[in-house]
Legacy VTK file of the C-alpha trace (Angstrom):
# vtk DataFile Version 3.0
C-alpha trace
ASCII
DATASET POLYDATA
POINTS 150 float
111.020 81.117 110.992
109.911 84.298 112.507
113.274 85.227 113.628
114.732 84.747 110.109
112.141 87.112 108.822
113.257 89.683 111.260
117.035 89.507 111.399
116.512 90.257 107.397
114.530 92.759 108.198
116.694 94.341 110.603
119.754 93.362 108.022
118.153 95.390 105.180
116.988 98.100 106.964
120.343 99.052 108.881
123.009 97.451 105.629
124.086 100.902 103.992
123.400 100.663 100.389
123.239 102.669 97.603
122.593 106.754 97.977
119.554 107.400 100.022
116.933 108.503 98.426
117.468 112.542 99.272
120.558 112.261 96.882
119.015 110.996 93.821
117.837 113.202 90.519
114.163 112.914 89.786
114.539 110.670 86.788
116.337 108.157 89.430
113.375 108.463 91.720
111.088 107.788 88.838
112.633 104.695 87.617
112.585 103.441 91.965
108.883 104.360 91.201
108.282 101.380 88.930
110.664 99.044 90.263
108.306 99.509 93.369
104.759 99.573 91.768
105.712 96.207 89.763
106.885 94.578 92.908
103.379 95.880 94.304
101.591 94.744 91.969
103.186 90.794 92.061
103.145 91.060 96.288
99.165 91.896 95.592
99.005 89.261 92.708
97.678 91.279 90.050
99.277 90.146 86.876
98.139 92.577 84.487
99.243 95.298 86.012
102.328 93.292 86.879
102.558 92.638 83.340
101.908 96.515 82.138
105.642 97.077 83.544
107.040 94.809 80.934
108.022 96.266 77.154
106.418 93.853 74.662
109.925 93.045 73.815
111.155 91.832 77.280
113.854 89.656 77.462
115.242 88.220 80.951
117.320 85.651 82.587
116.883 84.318 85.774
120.314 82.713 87.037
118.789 79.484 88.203
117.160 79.265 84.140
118.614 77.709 81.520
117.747 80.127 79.121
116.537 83.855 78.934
112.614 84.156 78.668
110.284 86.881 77.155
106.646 88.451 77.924
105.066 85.122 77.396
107.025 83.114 79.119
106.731 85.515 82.401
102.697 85.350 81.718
102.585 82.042 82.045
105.131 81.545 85.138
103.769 84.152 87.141
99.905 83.493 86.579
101.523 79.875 87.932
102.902 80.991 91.173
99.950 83.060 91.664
97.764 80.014 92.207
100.172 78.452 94.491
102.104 81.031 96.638
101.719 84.723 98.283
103.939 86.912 99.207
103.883 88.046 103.093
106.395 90.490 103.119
109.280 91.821 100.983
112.053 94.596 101.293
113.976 95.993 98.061
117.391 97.816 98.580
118.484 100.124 95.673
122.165 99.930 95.120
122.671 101.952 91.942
120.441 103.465 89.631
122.083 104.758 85.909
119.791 106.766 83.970
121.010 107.823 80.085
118.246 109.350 78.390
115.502 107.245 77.696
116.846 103.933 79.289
117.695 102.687 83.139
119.677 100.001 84.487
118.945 99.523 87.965
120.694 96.689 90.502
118.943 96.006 93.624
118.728 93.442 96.551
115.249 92.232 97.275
114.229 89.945 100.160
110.806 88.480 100.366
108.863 86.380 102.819
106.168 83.959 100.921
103.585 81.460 101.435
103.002 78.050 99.702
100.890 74.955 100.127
100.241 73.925 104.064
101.211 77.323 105.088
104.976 77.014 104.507
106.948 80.124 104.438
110.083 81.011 102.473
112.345 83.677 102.655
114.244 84.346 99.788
117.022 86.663 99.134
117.879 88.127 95.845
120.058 89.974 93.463
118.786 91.715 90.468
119.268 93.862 87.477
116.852 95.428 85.982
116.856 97.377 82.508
114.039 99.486 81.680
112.870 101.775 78.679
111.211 104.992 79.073
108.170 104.721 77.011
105.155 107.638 77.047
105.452 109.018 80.464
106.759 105.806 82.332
109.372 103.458 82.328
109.360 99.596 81.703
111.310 97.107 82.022
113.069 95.555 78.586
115.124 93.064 80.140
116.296 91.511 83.653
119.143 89.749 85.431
119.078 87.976 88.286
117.810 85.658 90.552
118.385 84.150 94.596
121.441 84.340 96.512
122.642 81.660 99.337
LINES 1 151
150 0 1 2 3 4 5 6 7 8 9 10 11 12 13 14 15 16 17 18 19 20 21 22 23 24 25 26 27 28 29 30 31 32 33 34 35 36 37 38 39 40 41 42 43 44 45 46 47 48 49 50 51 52 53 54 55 56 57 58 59 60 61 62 63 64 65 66 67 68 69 70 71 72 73 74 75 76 77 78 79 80 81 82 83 84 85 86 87 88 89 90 91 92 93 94 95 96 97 98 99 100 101 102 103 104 105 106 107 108 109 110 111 112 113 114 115 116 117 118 119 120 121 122 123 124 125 126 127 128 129 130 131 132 133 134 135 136 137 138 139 140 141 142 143 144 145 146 147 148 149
């Protein structure tokens, strides 16, 4: 298991995506911002702040869901997995971040090492989309895409 964990490490360290982070516009760097300090928040378990990312409108769609979900919905799932699972270790990869005024569409790869009952660990690998809304002086998300990857 430990080797898994670090060839994806060493996969998503050296795999060239995206423009490096020298080459974005501030506004691009701001939106990274978030997408980082909500994935802190979950990988520390604090679902409030987790939670203060998301617009009150939030609508998202995991691909392995049947349907989209909203605020609620993530509440409940989240404060779920909390109980049961933590997360080791993860790695996000921006690929392309759009700003246009006061909303952001950002794609990413994430890959994140977790804990469940017994002491398993799981590495998962994931695509996602992420749309967020600039509202007072930071940006949340409105709605998501996305979900594992083989």
């Amino acid at each position: 298991m430990h080797r898994t964990v670090l060839l994806a490490s060493i996969i998503a360290v050296c795999t060239p995506f995206g423009a490096p982070a020298q080459q974005r516009s501030d506004e691009q760097q701001e939106v990274w911002q978030s997408v980082e300090a909500y994935t802190e928040a979950f990988a520390r378990r604090n679902l409030e702040e987790f939670l203060s990312y998301f617009h009150e409108d939030f609508t998202g769609w995991n691909i392995s869901d049947a349907v989209p979900r909203d605020k609620a919905f993530v509440r409940k799932a989240v404060g779920q997995a909390f109980l049961s699972q933590e997360m080791l270790w993860y790695h996000l990869t921006p690929l392309v971040i759009e700003v246009n005024g006061e909303v952001a569409v950002v794609h990413y790869y994430a890959t994140w090492t977790r804990q469940g009952p017994g002491g398993s660990e799981l590495t998962t690998n994931a695509r996602w989309t992420d749309v967020l809304v600039k509202q007072g002086n930071r940006w949340v998300m409105i709605a998501d895409h996305g979900g594992t990857v083989p």
